[in-house]
C-alpha positions as CSV (number, residue, x, y, z in Angstrom):
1,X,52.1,-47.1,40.0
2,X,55.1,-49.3,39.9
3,X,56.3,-51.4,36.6
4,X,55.3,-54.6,38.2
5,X,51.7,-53.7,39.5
6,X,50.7,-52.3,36.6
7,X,51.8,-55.3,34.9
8,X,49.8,-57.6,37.4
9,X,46.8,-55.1,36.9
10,X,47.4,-56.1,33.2
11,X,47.5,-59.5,33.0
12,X,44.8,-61.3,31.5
13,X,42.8,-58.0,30.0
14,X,42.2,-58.2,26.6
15,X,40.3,-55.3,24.5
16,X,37.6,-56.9,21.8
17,X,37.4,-54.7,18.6
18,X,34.6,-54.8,16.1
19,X,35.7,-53.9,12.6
20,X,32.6,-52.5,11.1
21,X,33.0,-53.4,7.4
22,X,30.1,-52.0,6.0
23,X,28.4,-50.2,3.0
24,X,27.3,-46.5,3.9
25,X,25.7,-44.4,1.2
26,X,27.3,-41.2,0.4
27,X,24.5,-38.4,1.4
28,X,22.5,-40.3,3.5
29,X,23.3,-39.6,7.1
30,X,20.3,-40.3,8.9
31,X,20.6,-44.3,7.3
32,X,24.3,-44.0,7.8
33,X,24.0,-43.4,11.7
34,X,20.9,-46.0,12.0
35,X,23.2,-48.6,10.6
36,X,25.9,-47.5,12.5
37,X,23.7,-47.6,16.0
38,X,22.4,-51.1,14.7
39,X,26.1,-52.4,14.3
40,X,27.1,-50.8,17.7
41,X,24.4,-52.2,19.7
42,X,25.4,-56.0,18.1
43,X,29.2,-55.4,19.1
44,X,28.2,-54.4,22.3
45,X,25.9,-57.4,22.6
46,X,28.8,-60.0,21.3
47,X,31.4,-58.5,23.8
48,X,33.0,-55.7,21.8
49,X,34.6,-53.1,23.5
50,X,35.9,-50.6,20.8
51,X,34.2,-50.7,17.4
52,X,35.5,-49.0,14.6
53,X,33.4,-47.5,11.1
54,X,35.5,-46.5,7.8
55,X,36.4,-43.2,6.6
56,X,33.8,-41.0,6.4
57,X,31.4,-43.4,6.8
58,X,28.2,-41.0,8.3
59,X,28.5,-39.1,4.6
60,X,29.7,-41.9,2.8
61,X,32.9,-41.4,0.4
62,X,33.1,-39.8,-1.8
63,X,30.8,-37.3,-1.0
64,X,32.3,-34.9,-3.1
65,X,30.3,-31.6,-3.3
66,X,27.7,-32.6,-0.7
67,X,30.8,-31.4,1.5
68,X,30.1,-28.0,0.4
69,X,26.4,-28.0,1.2
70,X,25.7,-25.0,3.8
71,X,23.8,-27.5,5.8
72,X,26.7,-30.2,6.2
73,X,27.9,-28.7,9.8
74,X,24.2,-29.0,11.4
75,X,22.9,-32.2,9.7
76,X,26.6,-34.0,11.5
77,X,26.2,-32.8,14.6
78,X,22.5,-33.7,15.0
79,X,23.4,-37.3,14.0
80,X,26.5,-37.5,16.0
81,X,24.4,-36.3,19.1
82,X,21.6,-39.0,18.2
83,X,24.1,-41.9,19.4
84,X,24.0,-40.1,23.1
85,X,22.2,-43.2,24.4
86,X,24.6,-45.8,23.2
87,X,26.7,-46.7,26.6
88,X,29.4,-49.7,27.2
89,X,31.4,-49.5,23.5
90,X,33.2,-47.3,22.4
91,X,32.6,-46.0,18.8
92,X,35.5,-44.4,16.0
93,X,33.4,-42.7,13.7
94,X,34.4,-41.4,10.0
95,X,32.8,-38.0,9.3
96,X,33.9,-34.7,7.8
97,X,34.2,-32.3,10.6
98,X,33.1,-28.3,10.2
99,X,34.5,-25.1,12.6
100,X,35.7,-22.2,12.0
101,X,39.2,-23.8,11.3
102,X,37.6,-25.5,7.9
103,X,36.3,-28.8,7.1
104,X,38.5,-31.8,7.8
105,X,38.0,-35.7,7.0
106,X,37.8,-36.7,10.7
107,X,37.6,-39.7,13.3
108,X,35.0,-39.1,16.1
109,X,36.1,-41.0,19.3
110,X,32.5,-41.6,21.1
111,X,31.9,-43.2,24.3
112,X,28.6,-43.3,26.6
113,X,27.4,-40.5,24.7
114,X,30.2,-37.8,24.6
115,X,32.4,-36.9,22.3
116,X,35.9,-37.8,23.8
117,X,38.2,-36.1,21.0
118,X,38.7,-36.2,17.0
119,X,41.4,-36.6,14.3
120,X,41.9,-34.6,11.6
121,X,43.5,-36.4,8.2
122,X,46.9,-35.3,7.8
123,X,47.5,-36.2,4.6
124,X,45.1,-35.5,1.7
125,X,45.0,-37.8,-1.0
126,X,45.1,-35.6,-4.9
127,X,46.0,-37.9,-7.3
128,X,44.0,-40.7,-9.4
129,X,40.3,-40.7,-8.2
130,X,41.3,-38.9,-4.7
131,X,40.7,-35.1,-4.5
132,X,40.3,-33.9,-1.2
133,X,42.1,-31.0,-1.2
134,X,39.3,-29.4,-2.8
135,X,37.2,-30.1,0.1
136,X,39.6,-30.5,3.2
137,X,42.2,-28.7,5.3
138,X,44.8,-30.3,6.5
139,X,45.0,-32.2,10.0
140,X,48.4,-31.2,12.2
141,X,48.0,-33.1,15.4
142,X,48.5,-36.7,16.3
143,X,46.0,-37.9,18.4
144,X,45.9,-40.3,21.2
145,X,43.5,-41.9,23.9
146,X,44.4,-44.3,26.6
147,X,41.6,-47.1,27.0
148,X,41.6,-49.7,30.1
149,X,45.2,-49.2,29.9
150,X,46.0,-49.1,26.4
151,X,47.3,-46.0,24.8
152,X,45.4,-46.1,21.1
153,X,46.6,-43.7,18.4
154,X,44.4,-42.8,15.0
155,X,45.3,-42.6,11.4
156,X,42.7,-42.3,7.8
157,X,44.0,-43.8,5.4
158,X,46.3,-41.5,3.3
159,X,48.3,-41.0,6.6
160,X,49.1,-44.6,6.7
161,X,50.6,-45.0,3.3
162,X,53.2,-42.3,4.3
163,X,55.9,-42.9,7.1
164,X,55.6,-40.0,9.3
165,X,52.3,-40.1,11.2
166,X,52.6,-43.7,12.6
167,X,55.9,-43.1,13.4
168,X,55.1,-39.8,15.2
169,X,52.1,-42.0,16.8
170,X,54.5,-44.4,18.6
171,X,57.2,-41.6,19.5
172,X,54.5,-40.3,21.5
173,X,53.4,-43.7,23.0
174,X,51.0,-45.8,21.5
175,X,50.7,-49.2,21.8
176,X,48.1,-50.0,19.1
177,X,47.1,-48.1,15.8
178,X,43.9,-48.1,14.1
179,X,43.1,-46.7,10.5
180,X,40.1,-46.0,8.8
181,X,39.9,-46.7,5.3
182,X,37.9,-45.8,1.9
183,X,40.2,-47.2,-0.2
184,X,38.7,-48.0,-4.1
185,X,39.4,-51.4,-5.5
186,X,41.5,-52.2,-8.1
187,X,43.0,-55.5,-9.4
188,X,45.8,-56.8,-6.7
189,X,45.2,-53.6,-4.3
190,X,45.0,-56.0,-1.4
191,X,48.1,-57.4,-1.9
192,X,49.4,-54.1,-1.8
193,X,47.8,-53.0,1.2
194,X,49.0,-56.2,3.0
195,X,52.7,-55.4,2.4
196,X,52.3,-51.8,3.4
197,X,50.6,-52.8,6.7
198,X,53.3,-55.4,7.4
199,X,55.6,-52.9,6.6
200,X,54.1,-50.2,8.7
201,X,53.3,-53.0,11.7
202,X,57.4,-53.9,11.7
203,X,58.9,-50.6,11.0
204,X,57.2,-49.1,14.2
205,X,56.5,-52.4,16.0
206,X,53.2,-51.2,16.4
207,X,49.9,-53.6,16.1
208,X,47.6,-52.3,13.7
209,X,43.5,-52.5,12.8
210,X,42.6,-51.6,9.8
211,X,38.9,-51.0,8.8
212,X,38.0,-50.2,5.1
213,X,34.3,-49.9,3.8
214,X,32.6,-52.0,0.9
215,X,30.1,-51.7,-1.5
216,X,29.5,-49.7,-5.0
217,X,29.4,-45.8,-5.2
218,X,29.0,-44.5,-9.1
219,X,32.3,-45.5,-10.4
220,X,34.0,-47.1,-7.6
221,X,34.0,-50.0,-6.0
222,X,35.1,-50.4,-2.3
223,X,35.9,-54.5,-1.6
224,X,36.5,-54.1,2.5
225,X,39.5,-56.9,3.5
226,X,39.8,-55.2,6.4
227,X,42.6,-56.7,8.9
228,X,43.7,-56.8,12.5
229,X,47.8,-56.5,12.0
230,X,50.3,-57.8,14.7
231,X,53.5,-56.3,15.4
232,X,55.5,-58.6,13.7
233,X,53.5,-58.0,10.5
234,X,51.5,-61.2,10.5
235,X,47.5,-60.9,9.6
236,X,45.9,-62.3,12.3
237,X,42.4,-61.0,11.4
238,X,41.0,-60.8,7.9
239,X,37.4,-59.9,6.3
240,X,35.9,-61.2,3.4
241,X,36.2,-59.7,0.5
242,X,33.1,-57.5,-1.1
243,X,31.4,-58.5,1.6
244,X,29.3,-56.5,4.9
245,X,30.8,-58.1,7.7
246,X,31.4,-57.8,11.3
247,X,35.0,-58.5,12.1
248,X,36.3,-59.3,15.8
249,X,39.2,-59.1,17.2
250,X,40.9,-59.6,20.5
251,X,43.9,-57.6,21.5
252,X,45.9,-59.3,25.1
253,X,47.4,-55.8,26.5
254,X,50.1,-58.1,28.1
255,X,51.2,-59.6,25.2
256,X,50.7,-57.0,22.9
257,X,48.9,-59.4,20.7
258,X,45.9,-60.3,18.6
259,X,44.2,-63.7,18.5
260,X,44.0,-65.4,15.4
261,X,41.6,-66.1,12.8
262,X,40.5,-69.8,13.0
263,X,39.7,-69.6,9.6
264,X,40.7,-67.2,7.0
265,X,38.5,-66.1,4.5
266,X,38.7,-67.3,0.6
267,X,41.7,-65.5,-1.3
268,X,40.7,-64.4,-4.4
269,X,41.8,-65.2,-7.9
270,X,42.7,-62.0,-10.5
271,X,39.6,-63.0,-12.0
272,X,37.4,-63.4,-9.3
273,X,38.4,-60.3,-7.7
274,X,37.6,-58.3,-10.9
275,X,34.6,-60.0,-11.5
276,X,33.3,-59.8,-7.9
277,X,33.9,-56.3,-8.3
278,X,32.1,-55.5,-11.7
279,X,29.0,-57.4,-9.8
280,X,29.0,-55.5,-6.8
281,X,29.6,-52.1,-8.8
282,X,26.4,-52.8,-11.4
283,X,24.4,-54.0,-8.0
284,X,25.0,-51.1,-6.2
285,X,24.2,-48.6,-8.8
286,X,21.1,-49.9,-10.2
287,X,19.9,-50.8,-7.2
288,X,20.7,-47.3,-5.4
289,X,19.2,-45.5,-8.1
290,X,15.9,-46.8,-7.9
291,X,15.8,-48.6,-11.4
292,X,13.4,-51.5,-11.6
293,X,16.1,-53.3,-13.4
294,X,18.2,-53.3,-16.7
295,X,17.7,-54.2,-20.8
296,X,21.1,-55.8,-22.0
297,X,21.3,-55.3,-26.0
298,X,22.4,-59.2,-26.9
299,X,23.6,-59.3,-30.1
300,X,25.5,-63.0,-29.8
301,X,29.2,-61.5,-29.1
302,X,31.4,-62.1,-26.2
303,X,30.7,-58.8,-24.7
304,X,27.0,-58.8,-24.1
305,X,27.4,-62.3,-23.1
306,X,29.4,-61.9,-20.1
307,X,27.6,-58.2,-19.6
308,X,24.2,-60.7,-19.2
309,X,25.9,-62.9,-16.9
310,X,27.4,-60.0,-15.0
311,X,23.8,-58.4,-14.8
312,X,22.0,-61.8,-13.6
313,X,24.4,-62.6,-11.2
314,X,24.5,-58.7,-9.7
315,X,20.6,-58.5,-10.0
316,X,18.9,-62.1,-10.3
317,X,17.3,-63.0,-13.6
318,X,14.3,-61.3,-12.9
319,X,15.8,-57.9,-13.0
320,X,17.2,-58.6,-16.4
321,X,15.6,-58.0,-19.9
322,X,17.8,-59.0,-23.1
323,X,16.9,-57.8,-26.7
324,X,18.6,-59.2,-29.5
325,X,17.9,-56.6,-32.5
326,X,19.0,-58.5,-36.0
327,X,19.9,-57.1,-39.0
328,X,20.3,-58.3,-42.6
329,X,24.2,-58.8,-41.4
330,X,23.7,-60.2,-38.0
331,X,24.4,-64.4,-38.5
332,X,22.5,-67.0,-37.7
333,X,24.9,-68.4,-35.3
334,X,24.8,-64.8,-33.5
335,X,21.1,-65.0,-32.9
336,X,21.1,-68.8,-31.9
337,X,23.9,-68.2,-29.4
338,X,22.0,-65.0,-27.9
339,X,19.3,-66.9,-27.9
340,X,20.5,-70.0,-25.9
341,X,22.4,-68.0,-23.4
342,X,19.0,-66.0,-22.8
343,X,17.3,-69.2,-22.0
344,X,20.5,-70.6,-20.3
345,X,19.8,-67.7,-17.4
346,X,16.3,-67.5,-17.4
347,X,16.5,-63.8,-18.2
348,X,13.1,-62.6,-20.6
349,X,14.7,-62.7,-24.0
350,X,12.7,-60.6,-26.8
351,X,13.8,-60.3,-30.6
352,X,13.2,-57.1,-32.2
353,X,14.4,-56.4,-35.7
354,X,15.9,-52.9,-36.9
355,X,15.3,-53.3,-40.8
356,X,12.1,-51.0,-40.9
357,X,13.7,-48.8,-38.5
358,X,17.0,-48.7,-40.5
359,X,14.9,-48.6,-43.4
360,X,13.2,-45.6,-42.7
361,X,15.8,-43.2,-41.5
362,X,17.6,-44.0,-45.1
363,X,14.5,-43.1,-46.3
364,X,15.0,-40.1,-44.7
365,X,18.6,-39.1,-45.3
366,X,18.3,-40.4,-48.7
367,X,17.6,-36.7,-50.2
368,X,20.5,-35.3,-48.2
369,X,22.8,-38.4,-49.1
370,X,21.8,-38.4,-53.0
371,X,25.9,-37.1,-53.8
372,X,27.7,-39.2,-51.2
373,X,29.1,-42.4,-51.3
374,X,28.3,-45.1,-48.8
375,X,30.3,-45.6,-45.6
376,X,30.5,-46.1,-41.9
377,X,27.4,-43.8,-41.5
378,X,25.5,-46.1,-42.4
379,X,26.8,-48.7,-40.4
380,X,26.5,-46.6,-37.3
381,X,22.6,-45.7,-38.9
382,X,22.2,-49.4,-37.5
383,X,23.8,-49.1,-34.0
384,X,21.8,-45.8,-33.3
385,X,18.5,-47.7,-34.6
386,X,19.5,-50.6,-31.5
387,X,20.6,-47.5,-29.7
388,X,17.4,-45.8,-30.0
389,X,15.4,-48.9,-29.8
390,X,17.1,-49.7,-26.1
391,X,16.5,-46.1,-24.6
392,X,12.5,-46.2,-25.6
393,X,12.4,-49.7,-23.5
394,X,14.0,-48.4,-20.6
395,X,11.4,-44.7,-21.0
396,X,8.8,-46.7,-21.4
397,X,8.7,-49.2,-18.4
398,X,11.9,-47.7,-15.9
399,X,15.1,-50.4,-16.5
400,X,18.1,-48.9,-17.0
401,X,20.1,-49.8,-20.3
402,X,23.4,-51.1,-19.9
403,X,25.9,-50.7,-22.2
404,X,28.8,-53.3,-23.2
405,X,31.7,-51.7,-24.5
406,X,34.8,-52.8,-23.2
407,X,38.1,-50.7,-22.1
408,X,40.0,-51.6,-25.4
409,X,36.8,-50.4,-27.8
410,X,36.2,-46.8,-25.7
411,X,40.1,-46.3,-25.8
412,X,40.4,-46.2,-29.9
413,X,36.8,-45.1,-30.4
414,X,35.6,-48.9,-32.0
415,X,32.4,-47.8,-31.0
416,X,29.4,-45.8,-32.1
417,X,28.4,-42.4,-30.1
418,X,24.4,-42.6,-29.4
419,X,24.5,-46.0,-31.1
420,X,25.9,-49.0,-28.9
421,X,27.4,-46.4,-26.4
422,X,23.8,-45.2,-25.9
423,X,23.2,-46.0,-21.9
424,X,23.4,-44.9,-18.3
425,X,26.1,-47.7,-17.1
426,X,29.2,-49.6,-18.9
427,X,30.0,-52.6,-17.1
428,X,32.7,-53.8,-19.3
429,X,33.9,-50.1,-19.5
430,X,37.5,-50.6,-17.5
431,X,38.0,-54.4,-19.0
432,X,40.2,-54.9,-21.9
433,X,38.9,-57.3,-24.5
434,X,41.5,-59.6,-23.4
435,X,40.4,-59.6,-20.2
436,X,37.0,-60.3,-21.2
437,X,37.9,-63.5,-22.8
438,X,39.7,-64.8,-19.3
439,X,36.6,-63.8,-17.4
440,X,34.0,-65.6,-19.5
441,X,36.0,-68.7,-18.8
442,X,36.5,-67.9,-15.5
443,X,32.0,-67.8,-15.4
444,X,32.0,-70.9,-16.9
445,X,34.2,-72.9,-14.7
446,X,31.7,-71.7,-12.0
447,X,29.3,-74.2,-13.5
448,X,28.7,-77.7,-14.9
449,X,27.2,-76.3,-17.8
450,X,28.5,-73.2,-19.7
451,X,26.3,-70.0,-19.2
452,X,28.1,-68.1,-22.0
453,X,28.3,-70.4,-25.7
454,X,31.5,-71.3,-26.1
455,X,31.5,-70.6,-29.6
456,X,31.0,-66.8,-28.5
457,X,34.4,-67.2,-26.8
458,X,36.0,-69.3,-29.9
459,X,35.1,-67.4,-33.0
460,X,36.5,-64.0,-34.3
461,X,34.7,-61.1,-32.5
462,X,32.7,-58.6,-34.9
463,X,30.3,-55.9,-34.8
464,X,28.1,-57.6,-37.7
465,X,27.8,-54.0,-39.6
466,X,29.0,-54.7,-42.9
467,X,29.1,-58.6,-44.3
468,X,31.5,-60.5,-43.2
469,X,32.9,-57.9,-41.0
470,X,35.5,-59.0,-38.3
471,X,37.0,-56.6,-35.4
472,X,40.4,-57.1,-37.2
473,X,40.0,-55.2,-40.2
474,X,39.9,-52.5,-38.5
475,X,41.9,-53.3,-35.7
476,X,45.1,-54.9,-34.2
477,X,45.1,-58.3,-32.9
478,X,43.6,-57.9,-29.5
479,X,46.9,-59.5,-27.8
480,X,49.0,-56.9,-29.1
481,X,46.5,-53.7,-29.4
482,X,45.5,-54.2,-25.4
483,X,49.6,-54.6,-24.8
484,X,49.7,-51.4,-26.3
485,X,46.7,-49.3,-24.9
486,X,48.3,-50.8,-21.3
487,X,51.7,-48.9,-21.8
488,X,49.8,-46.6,-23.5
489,X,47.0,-45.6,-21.2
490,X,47.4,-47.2,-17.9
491,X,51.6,-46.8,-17.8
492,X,51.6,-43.2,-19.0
493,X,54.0,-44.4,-21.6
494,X,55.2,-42.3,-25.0
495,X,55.5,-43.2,-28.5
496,X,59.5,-44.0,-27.8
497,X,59.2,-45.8,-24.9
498,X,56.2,-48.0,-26.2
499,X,58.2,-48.7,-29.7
500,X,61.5,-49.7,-27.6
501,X,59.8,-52.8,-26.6
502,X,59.5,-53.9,-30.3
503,X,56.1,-53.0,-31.7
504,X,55.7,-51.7,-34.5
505,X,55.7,-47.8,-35.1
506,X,53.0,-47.4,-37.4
507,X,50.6,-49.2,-35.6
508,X,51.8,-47.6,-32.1
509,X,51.3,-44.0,-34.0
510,X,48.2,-44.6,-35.2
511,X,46.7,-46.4,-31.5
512,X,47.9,-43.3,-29.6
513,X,46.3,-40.9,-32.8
514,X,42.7,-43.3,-32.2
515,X,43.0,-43.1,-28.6
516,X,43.5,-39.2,-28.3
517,X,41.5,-38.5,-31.1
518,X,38.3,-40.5,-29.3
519,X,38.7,-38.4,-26.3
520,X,35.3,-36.8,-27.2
521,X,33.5,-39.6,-27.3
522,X,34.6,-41.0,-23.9
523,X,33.4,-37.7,-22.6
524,X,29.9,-38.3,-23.2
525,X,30.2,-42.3,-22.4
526,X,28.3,-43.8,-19.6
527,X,30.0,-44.4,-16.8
528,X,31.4,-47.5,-15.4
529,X,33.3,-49.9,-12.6
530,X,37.1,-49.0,-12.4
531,X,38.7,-52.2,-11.8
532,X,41.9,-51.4,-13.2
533,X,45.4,-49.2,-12.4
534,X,43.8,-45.9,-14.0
535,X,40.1,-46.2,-15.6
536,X,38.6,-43.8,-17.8
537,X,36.6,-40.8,-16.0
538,X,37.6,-39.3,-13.3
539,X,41.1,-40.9,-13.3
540,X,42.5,-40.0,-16.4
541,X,41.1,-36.9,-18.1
542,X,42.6,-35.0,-21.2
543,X,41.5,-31.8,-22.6
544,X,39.4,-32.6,-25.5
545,X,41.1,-29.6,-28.1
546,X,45.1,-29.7,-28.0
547,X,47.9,-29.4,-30.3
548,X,49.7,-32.2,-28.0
549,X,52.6,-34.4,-30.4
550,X,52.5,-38.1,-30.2
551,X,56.4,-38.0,-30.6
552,X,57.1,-35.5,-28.5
């Protein structure tokens, strides 16, 4: 066929894609391709031609050692095969593909029932929370298919944030690119993945649709912002963020060209984002754990307040039980303020005292103690009794306690193992404290009336153990420890480098000695949302034993 006829044939056609930003749980495959049937069938309906699911979406990511199960092979196939009746779209399925090759993280390419080919990853993310390569071999082909005259190439995520494969892809001819994505959230990541897709888009002169999932899994939080890339780098499609959403997009052959979104969606503040994300990550774990809802301990600081406003706005108020637990040092202003944000969000709000329980396991210890002086023990006597006082709640009638230490506290240890760290989720647990100041402001410019007190906010943060006890006799000023623990922690700076920008020595020495030295007790935290660079958990692990030098 000649130049010009095929252009003539051309002119006019446009291919509709339907990016499938959606939420599929990792394990549950027979959901997974319900969902995914639903979601074709609606594309279908609205005029889609092509729609397109995220990385591994029948398994969900990460699926981790589910990808080991001896069943995995069977249990993909059958579901795979169940979309046999689905005609007149096609479908570009995430899913972890089994032969006698190995397992790889593949892209299904499914039309009117059959299985037209599949990609295989190329490259296999091992670094921060990635680690495929204990699961996955490694893809080698490119791969291809021509569509109502549009020559399509496929990339998964990894493969687009190095240059090779997508220039390989348009050496061999394509016209359009499409990627699908499971990429984890962290503070300013879509601004990231914006320039690399521009980058990507211009370098190759390629078009580019890029489909990433959403929604909480344990740690992680996925928050979608999925886009249909032109050539020239320009986004003319974008999705909401932490959001399920059904993107279209229209692609003129011709032209080589996408329409354009009439109306973009909302960009996102650094604070919203982060917040947006510590709600979606507490809303999806609770609620895919089956826990009938959650007991905040409110004890009238800043942390538990936004924690409570965090849990009522993830869970609605009526999933949320508060429990202030005085003690002989806790202030009046502490319980007046717990009290008044409690009735603020309609959450129930019960006061429960710890002086007999306090009372009685000094009763105990008191033979055993007869020789030793008084110190932090029993301070952390009181955070166990609240501790202990939280877990019987949630045995007793199913909620699951949530915990509110913050990233700065769990990184020198300002915190009390099976005390105030007793719980099965941290929200707060990748937020310094300085961040938590800027997003209870941010909550309470969302509303004519404040929902956190803002003498919480105002007055000098303490853990009420001792009398008059404030976070800073113990502790830096918050501005300077959290500029350290950054360079420290999420910079993978040393005791030189940190010291160079002009703090002081002693006080770096002794952050980096609290921060290794509480390495034991973030091992046996609960988890919680990574929002930031490199959280705590899977992302940064030290061994807990070592004869490491700070000043080496």
């Amino acid at each position: 066929m000649s130049n010009e006829n095929n252009s003539t044939e051309l002119k006019g056609k446009s291919l509709k894609f339907a990016m499938a930003q959606s939420h599929f749980m990792v394990g549950d495959i027979q959901n997974n391709i319900q969902k995914m049937r639903s979601l074709a069938i609606e594309a279908r309906d609205n005029g889609a031609d092509i729609i397109v699911f995220p990385e591994l979406a029948l398994l969900g990511y990460p699926p981790e050692d589910l990808l080991l199960r001896p069943s995995l092979s069977d249990r993909v196939k059958a579901a795979l095969s169940s979309l046999a009746d689905i005609n007149d779209i096609v479908m570009i399925i995430g899913y972890p593909h089994v032969d006698y090759h190995g397992t790889f993280n593949s892209a299904a390419i499914i039309q009117n029932g059959q299985q037209k080919g599949f990609y295989h990853k190329q490259y296999l993310p091992n670094y921060g929370v990635f680690d495929e390569r204990r699961y996955f071999d490694k893809g080698r082909n490119q791969v291809l298919f021509d569509y109502q005259g549009l020559t399509i190439g496929l990339l998964i995520c990894e493969d687009l944030w190095q240059e090779d494969p997508i220039k390989a892809l348009k050496d061999q001819g394509a016209d359009l690119v499409v990627t699908i994505n499971a990429s984890p959230f962290e503070a300013g990541k879509q601004h990231t993945r914006q320039a690399l897709l521009r980058k990507r888009a211009t370098d190759n002169n390629l078009p580019i649709v890029y489909v990433n999932a959403v929604g909480g899994q344990d740690d992680l939080v996925f928050d979608g912002g999925s886009m249909a890339v032109q050539a020239n780098g320009d986004v003319a499609h974008e999705a909401p963020r932490f959001l399920e959403h059904l993107l279209y997009a229209s692609f003129d052959i011709e032209s080589g060209q996408f329409d354009t979104q009439v109306k973009a969606p909302l960009q996102l503040s650094a604070e919203s984002e982060t917040y947006q994300a510590l709600v979606v990550g507490l809303r999806d774990y609770v609620n895919h754990s089956g826990f009938e809802g959650v007991i905040v301990g409110l004890s009238g600081g800043i942390d538990s307040a936004l924690t409570l406003c965090i849990a009522v706005d993830a869970l609605g108020s009526d999933k949320v039980y508060a429990v202030m637990m005085p003690y002989e040092y806790t202030s009046q202003i502490s319980l007046e303020d717990a009290q008044a944000q409690a009735r603020r969000l309609n959450v129930s709000y019960t006061v429960c005292p710890i002086h007999d329980a306090v009372a009685g396991m000094r009763h105990t210890l008191a033979p055993l103690f007869s020789k030793a002086k008084m110190d932090t023990t029993e301070e952390n006597i009181q955070a166990r009794a609240r501790g202990m006082i939280l877990m019987a709640l949630s045995n007793k009638f199913g909620h699951l306690v949530i915990t509110t230490g913050n990233k700065s506290e769990m990184a020198v240890g300002y915190s009390t193992l099976y005390g105030d760290m007793a719980g099965g989720f941290d929200v707060l647990k990748d937020v310094y404290k300085t961040q938590v100041y800027a997003l209870a402001n941010y909550r309470n410019r969302l509303e004519d009336t404040d929902v956190i007190p803002e003498r919480v906010i105002t007055r000098a943060p303490s853990a009420e153990l001792r009398p008059d006890q404030k976070d800073q006799d113990s502790l830096p000023d918050y501005e300077v420890l959290d500029a350290i623990l950054k360079d420290y922690i999420d910079n993978d700076l040393g005791f030189n480098e940190i010291t160079a920008k002009g703090f002081d020595p002693d006080m770096v020495r002794q952050t980096i000695r609290l921060v290794d030295r509480s390495e034991y007790k973030r091992r046996q935290a609960a988890i919680g949302t990574k929002v930031s660079h490199k959280a705590f958990g899977r992302e940064r692990r030290y061994p807990l034993v070592n004869g490491w030098s700070i000043e080496s």
